[in-house]
VOGU-3710 file (C-alpha; in Angstrom, 3 decimals, decimal comma):
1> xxxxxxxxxx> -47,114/25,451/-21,764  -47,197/29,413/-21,449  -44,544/31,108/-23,268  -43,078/34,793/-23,062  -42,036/37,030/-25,629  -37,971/36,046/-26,415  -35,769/39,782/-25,581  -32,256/40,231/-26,755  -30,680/41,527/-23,485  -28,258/44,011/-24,295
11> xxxxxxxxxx> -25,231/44,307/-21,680  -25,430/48,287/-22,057  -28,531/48,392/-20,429  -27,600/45,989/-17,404  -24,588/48,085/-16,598  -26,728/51,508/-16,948  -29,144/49,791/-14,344  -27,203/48,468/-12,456  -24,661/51,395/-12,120  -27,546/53,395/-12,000
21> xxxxxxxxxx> -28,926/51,343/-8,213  -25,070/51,136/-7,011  -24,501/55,224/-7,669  -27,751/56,782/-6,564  -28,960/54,715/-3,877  -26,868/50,722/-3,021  -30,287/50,049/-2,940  -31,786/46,866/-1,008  -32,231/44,154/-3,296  -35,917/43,240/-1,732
31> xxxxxxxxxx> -37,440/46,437/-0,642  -35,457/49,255/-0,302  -35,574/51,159/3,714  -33,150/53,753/4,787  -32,598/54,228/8,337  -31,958/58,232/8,495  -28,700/58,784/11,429  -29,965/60,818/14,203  -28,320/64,550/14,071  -27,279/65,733/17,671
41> xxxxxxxxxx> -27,930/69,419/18,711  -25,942/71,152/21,202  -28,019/73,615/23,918  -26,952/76,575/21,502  -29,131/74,768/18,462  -25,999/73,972/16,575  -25,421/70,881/14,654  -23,046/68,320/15,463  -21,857/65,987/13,566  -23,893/62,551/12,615
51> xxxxxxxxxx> -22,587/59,486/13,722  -23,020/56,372/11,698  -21,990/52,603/11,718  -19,252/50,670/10,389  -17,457/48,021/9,675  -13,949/48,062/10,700  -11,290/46,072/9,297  -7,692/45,820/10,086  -4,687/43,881/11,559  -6,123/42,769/14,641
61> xxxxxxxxxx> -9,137/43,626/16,694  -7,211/44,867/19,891  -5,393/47,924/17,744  -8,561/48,388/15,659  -10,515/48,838/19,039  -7,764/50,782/20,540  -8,062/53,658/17,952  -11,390/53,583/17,343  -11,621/54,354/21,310  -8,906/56,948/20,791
71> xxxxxxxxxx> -10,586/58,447/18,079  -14,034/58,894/20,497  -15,891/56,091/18,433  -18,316/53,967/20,436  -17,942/50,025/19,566  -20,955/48,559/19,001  -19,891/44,553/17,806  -16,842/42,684/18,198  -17,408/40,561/14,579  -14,576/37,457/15,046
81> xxxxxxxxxx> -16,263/35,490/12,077  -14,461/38,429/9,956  -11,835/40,056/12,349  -13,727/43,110/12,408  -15,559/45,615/14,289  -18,661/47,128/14,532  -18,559/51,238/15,413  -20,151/53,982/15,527  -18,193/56,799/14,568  -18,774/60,527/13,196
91> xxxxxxxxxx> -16,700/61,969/9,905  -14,116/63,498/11,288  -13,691/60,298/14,177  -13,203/58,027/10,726  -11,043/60,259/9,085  -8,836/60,534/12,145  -8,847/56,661/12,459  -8,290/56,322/8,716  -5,244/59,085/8,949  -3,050/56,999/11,601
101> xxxxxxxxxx> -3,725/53,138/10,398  -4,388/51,032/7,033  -7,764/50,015/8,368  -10,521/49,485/6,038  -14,296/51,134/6,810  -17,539/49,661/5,269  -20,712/51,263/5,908  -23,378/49,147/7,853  -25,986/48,207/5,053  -29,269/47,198/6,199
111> xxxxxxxxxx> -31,233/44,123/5,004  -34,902/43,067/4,160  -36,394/39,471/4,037  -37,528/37,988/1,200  -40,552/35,559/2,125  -42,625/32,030/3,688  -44,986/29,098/3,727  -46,295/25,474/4,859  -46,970/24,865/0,893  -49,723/22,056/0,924
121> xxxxxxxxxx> -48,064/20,689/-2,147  -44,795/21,273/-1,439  -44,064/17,608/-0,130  -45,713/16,347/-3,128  -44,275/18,077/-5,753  -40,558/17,364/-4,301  -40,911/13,660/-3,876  -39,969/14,707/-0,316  -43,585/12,736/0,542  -42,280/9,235/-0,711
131> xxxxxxxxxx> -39,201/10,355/1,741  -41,466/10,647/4,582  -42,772/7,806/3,972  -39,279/6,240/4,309  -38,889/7,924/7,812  -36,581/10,442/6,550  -38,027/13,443/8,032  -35,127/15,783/8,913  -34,669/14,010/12,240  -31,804/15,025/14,215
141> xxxxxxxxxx> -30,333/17,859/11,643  -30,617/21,389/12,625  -31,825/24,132/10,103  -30,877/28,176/11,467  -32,851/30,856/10,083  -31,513/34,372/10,532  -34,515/36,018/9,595  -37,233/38,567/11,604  -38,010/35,908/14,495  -40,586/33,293/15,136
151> xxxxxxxxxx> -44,327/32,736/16,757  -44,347/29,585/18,580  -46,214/30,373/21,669  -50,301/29,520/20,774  -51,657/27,152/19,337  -51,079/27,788/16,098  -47,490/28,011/16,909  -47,510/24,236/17,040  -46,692/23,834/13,839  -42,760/25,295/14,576
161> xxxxxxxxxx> -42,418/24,201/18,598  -43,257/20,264/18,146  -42,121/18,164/15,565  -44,386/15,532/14,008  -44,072/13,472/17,710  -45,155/15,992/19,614  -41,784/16,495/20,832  -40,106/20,258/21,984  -37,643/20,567/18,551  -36,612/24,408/19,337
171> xxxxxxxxxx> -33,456/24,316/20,899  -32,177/28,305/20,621  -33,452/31,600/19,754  -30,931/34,495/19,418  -31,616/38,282/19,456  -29,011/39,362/16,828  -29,292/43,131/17,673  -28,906/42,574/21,708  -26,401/39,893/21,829  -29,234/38,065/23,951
181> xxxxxxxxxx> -30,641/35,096/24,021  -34,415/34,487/24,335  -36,225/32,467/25,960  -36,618/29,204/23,640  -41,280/29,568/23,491  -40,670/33,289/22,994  -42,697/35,137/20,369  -39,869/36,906/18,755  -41,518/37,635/15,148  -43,599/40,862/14,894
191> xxxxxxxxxx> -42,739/40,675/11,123  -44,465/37,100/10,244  -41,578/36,766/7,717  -39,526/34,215/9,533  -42,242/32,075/10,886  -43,609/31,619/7,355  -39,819/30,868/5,444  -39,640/28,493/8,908  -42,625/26,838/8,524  -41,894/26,101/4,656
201> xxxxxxxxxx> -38,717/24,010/5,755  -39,861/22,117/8,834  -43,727/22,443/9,478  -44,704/19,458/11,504  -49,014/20,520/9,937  -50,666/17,588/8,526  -52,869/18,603/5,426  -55,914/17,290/4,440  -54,658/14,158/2,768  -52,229/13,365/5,723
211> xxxxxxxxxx> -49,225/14,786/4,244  -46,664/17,105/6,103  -46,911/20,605/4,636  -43,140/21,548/5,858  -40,326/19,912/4,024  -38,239/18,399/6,825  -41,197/18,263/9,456  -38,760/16,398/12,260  -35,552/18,723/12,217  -34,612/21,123/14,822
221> xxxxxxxxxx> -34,867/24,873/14,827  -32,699/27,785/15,729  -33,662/31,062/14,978  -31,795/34,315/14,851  -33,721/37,477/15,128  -31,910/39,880/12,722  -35,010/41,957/11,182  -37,607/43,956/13,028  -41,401/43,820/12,807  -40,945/45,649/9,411
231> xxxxxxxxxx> -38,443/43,042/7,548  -35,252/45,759/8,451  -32,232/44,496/9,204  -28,710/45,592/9,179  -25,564/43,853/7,834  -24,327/44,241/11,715  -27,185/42,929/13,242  -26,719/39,660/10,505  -23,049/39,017/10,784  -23,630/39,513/14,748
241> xxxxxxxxxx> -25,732/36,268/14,163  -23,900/34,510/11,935  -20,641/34,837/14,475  -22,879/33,329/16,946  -24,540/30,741/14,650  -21,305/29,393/13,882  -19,554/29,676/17,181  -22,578/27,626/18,878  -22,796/25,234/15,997  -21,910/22,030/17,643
251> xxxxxxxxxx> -23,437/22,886/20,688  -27,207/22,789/18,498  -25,893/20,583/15,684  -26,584/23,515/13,364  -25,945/21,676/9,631  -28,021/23,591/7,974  -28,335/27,596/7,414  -31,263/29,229/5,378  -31,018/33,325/4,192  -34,179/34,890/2,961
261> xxxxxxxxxx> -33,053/38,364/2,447  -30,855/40,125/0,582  -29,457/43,667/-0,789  -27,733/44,976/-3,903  -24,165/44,220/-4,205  -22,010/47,221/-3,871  -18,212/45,442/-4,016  -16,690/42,385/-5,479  -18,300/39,206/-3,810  -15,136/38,727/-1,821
271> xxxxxxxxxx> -14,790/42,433/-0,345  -18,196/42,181/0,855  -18,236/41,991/4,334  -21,525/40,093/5,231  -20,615/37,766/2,398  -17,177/37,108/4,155  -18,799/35,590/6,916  -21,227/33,350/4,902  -18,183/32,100/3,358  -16,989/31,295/7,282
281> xxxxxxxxxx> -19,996/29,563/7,849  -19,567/27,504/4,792  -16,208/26,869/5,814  -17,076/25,516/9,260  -19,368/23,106/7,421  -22,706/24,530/7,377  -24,784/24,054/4,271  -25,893/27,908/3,442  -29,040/28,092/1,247  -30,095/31,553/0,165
291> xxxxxxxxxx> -32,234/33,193/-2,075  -31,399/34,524/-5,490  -33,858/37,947/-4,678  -37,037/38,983/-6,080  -35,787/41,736/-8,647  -35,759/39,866/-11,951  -36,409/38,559/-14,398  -33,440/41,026/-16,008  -29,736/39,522/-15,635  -27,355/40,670/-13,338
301> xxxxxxxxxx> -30,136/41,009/-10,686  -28,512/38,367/-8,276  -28,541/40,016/-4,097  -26,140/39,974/-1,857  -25,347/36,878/-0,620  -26,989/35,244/-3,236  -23,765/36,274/-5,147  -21,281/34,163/-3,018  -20,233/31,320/-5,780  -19,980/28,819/-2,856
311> xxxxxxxxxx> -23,225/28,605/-1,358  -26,762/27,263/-2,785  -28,529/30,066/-4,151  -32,237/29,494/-5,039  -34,278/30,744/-7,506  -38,408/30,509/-7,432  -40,551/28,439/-9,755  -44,869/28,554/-9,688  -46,801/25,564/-10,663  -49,661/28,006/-12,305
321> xxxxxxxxxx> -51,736/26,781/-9,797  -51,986/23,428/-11,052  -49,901/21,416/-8,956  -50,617/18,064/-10,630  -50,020/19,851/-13,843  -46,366/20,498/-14,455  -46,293/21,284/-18,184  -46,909/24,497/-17,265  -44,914/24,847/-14,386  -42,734/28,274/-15,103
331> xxxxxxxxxx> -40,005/31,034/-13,470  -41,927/33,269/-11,627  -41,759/37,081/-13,332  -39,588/38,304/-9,639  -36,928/35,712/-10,068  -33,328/37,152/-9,759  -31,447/36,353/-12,651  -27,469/36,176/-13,471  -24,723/35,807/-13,899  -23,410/37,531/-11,166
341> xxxxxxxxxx> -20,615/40,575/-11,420  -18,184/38,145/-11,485  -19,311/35,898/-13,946  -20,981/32,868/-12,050  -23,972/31,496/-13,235  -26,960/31,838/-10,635  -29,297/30,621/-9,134  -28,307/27,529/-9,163  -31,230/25,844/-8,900  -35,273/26,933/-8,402
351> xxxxxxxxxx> -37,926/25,663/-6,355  -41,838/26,376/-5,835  -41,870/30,333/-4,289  -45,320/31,006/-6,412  -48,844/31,409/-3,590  -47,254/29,506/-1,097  -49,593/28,812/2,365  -48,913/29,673/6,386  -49,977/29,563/9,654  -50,852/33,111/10,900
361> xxxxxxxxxx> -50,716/33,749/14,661  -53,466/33,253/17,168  -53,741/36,717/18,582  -52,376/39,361/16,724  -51,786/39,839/13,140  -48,256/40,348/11,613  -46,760/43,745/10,386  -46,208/41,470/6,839  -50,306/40,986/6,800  -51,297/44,220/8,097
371> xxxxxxxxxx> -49,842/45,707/5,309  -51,390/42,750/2,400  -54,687/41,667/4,170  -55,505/40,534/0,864  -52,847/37,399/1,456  -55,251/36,325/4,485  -56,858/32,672/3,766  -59,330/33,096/6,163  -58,315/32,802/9,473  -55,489/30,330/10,452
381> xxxxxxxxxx> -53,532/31,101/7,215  -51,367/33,343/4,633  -50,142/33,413/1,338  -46,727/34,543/-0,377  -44,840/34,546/-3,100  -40,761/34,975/-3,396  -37,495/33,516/-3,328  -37,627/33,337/0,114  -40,323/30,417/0,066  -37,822/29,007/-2,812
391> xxxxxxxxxx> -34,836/29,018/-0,140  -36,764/27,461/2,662  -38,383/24,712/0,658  -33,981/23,777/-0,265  -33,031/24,018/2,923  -35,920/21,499/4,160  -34,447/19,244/1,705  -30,849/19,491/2,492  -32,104/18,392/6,203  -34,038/15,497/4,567
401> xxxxxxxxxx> -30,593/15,000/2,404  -28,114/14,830/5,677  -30,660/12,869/7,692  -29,819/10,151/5,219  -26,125/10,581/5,104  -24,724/12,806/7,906  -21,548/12,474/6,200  -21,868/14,981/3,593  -20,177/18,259/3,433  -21,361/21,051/2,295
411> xxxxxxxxxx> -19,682/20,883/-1,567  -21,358/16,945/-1,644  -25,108/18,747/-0,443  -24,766/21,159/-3,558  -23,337/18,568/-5,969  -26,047/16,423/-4,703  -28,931/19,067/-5,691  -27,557/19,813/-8,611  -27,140/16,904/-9,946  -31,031/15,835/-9,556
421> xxxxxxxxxx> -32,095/18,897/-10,376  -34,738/18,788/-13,042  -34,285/21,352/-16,296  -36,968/22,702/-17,940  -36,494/21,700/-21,819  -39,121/23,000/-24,734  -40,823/20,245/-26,590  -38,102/20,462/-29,120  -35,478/19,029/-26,738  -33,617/22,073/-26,339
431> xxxxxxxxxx> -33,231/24,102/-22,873  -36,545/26,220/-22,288  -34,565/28,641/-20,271  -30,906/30,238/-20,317  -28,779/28,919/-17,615  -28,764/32,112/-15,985  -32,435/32,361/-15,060  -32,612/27,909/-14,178  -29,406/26,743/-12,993  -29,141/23,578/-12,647
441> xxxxxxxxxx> -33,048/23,395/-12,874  -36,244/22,555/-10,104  -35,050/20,786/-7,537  -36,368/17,405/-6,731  -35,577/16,144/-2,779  -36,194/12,625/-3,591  -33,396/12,105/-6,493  -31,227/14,241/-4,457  -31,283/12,143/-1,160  -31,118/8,927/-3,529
451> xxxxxxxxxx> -28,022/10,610/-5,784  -24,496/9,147/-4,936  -22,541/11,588/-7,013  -19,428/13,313/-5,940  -16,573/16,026/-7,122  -19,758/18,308/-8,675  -19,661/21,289/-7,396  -17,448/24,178/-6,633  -14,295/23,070/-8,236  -11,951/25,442/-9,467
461> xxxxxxxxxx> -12,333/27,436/-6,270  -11,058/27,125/-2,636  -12,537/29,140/-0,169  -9,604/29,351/2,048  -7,751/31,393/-0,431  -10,467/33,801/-1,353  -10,897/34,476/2,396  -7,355/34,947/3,299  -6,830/37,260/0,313  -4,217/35,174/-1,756
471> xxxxxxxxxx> -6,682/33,800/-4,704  -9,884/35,406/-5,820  -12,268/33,468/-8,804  -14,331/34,434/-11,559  -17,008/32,107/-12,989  -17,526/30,936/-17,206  -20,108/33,813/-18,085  -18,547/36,520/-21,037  -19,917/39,508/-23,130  -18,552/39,625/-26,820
481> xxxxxxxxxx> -18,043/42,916/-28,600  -21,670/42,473/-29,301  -22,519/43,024/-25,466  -24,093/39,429/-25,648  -23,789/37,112/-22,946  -22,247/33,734/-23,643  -20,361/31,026/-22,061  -16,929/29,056/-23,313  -15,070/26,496/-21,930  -11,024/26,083/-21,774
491> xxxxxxxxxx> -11,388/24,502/-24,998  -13,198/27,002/-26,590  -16,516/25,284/-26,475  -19,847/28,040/-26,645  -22,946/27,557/-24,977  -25,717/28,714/-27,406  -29,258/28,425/-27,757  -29,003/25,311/-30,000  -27,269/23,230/-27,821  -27,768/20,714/-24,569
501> xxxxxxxxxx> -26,609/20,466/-21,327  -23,818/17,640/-21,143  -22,194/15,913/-18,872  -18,650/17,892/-19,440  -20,487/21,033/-18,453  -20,528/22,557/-14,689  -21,237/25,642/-14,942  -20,060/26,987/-11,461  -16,720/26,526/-12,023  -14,294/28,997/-11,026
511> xxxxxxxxxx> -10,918/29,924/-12,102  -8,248/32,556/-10,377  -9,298/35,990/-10,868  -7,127/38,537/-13,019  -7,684/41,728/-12,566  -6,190/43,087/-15,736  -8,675/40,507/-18,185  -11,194/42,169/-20,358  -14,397/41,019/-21,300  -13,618/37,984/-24,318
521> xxxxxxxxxx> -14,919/38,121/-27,420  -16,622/35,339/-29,055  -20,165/34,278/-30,782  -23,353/34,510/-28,893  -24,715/31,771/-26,744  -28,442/32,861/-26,610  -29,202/33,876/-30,351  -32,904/32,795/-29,806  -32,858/34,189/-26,645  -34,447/31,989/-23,751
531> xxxxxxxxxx> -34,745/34,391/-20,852  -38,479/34,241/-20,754  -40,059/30,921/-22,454  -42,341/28,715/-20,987  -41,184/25,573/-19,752  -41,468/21,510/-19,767  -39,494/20,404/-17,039  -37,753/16,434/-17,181  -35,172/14,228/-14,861  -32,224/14,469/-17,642
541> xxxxxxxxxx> -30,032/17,038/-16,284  -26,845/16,164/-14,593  -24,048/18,418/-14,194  -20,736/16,881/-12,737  -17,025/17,561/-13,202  -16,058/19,683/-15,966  -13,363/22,045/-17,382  -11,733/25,256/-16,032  -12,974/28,535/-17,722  -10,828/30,723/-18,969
551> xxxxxxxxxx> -10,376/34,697/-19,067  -13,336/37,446/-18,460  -15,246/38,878/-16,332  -18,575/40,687/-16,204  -17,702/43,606/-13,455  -13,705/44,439/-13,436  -14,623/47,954/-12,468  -13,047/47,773/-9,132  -14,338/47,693/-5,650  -17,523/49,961/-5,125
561> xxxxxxxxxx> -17,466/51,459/-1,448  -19,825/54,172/-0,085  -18,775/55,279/2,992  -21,146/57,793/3,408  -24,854/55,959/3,185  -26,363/53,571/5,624  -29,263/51,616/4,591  -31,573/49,396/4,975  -31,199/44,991/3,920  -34,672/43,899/4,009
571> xxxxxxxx> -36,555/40,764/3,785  -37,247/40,120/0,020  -39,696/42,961/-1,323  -43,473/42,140/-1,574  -44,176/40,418/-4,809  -47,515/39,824/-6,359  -48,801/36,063/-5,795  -47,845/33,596/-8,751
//
């Protein structure tokens, strides 16, 4: 077992950071890009003013578009997932706009991916290979990536265009940016990033001992081409996708929804604007999985959407590259830690993201291994490491999951997971790691298709509510006067360092935000400090119906807005393999 130096984690320095990122830069949570507006000049050589994007909100989309035209703005998106509008408008255009109506303006952000693979263990280390064996291979579920594209033309593009039959399993490609569809056997990643995270989930690649390296190697693909060959995206360009993802998703069966990518959070999970519509597609029952980001191990480090308390966020595990060995299975160093601003515990559960393996293309190298030609493994594959992988290898098992019982809604997938999970304990039966860095624990596909419970996950909240305005939620995690982290229950119950997991406990529970609470005081749950300890990881944990937490909440700041910056959401930055 490998074990880390234990840290007290003070919340002073968390805020410092993190005010620090959301002041000087709402920096991208994965790499951080900024896409510099274009200044006009008039014949004369005189500066005019720079245009930039937005997000417009408002009371309808007819009177938002009427005065942004009134105004001189150029509309870029219509956005119905979240009644808004893209725009491009200069200063004095938004302050007019701003002057006459109660609209509200959010700066287009842009995005990065996070990262990919056809792990050759992956199956293994699940149980997902005993599930294969069953014939539960994905078939007939859908999994969307919006991500930078996918290669499926050559040869090696096999692996993505034909399922394990042989059979044509690609049924849409959509050029977020455009508004265009492509053609279905288009190359449309210059990136590599989205043909690796896609490969992860569904790769139909036998290995060497006959087992499928993707997770779901029978489900369907749709793709949505939000980042460009250099992992850059824009919150437009996403929410563009995810309008059309959910508008066409009976018309592809679309159950399942994976996000590698993510970017600092600048607002309250609920103001966020890209978050909104991840909430919509939640709503319209699509199971989101995301990834948690690859900026830990320090707290608080949770991206954009990651931070969404309904959704599946995934943090990354490596199995020291032993994979018959799990004693010393661990949290990869880049892991994103919570809670999040508003007090919910993330990730909520991990999965391998440590040196996992891809198909490269045929003819032409990706931007992704241009710039790390060290990743090559000779000629047909790459490597990575991130949260990214984490996400895909989830979302392969949520197809694997509804396969087996179309029936389940979204809430039921993440109970589900949960529920199986498996925590890493120390050898003295105690939790190896804080809740906050493990979730729920490693997930494990085959005790999560077999599990039959219900009622697990997300209660306390309701998602209608938070997205009509009328009820926001906070989540269980508090600072005492001592600026420690700590966790307490309606009854007053702690979470320390000295105690289990128990059935009584879920731990993303949500109760009605207050905006006038303070931070409660109370002892410490992590007096020995498990942020960094090695791990033994076992089948004991279940989490299922719990109480309501009470008062707190990590960020009660207010809203954090920058009207002013545009920047890049990337693909989850380049991490070192682990």
């Amino acid at each position: 077992m490998r074990f880390f130096n234990t840290r007290q984690i003070t919340l002073t320095a968390i805020i410092g950071a993190t005010a620090l990122a959301l002041v000087l830069t709402m920096a991208v949570i994965i790499g951080y890009h900024c896409t510099a507006p274009q200044t006009k000049h008039t014949p004369t050589g005189k500066k005019q003013e720079t245009a930039q994007s937005y997000i417009i909100q408002g009371a309808s989309l007819e009177a938002m578009a009427e005065k942004i035209a009134q105004a001189g703005g150029k509309i870029s998106h219509h956005l119905a997932i979240i009644d808004a509008i893209g725009a491009s408008l200069t200063p004095s255009q938004l302050a007019q706009i701003k002057a006459t109506s109660r609209l509200t303006a959010f700066a287009d952000v842009s995005l990065t991916t996070s990262s990919f693979s056809t792990a050759t263990h992956i199956a293994h280390q699940t149980g997902a290979e005993q599930l294969h064996q069953l014939g539960i291979t994905g078939k007939g579920v859908t999994i969307a990536f919006i991500d930078s594209g996918i290669s499926v033309k050559t040869r090696k593009g096999r692996f993505l265009r034909l399922d394990s039959q042989g059979l044509e399993r690609i049924l849409a490609q959509y050029n977020a940016e455009t508004g265009s569809m492509y053609f279905v056997h288009k190359n449309s990643d210059e990136h590599g990033h989205g043909s690796h995270v896609a490969g992860i989930a569904l790769s139909s690649v036998l290995d060497e001992n006959g087992d499928y390296n993707g997770m779901a190697p029978d489900a369907n693909l749709v793709s949505v081409r939000a980042f460009d060959a250099y992992g850059r995206g824009t919150y437009l360009k996403v929410i563009n996708g995810l309008d059309w993802l959910v508008a066409n998703k009976e018309t592809y069966n679309i159950k399942v929804l994976n996000l590698s990518f993510g970017a600092l959070p600048r607002s309250y999970y609920w103001d966020d604007p890209l978050n909104q519509a991840v909430m919509k597609a939640w709503q319209a029952g699509i199971v989101v999985v995301t990834s948690a980001g690859n900026t830990g191990p320090a707290p608080m480090t949770i991206s954009v959407p990651g931070n969404v308390p309904y959704v599946i966020t995934v943090g990354s595990v490596t199995d020291h590259y032993t994979p018959e060995d799990l004693s010393d299975d661990r949290i990869t160093s880049f892991s994103a830690s919570g809670p999040t601003h508003a007090g919910f515990i993330k990730p909520d559960l991990l999965a391998w993201g440590g040196h996992m393996m891809g198909k490269i293309h045929d003819t032409y190298l990706p931007t992704l291994v241009e710039q790390h030609p060290e990743s090559l493994l000779g000629q047909s594959y790459y490597e990575i490491s991130g949260t990214s992988q984490a996400s895909a290898v989830v979302a392969g098992t949520v197809a694997l999951m509804l396969q087996n019982d179309p029936s389940l809604n979204p809430d039921d997938v993440k109970c589900r997971l949960m529920a199986s999970a498996q925590m890493a304990v120390a050898a003295d039966g105690k939790a190896a790691y804080s809740p906050f860095k493990q979730g729920a624990g490693k997930v494990n596909a085959w005790g999560a298709v077999q599990s039959t419970a219900t009622g697990c996950a997300n209660n306390g909240l309701d998602i209608a509510a938070d997205l009509d305005g009328s009820l926001h939620f906070q989540g269980p995690a508090r600072v005492d006067e001592n600026d420690k982290f700590y966790l307490l229950d309606a009854n007053g119950n702690i979470w320390n360092e000295g105690s289990m997991w128990n059935e009584g406990s879920l731990w993303n529970e949500g109760t009605i935000w207050n905006e006038g609470s303070l931070w409660n005081e109370g002892s410490l749950w992590n007096e020995g400090s498990l942020w960094n300890e090695g791990s033994m990881w076992n089948e004991g944990a279940i989490w299922n119906e719990g109480s309501l937490w009470n008062e707190g909440v990590i960020w009660n700041e207010g809203s954090v807005r920058n009207e002013g910056l545009t920047e890049n959401i990337d693909v989850n930055a380049w991490v070192d393999q682990e």
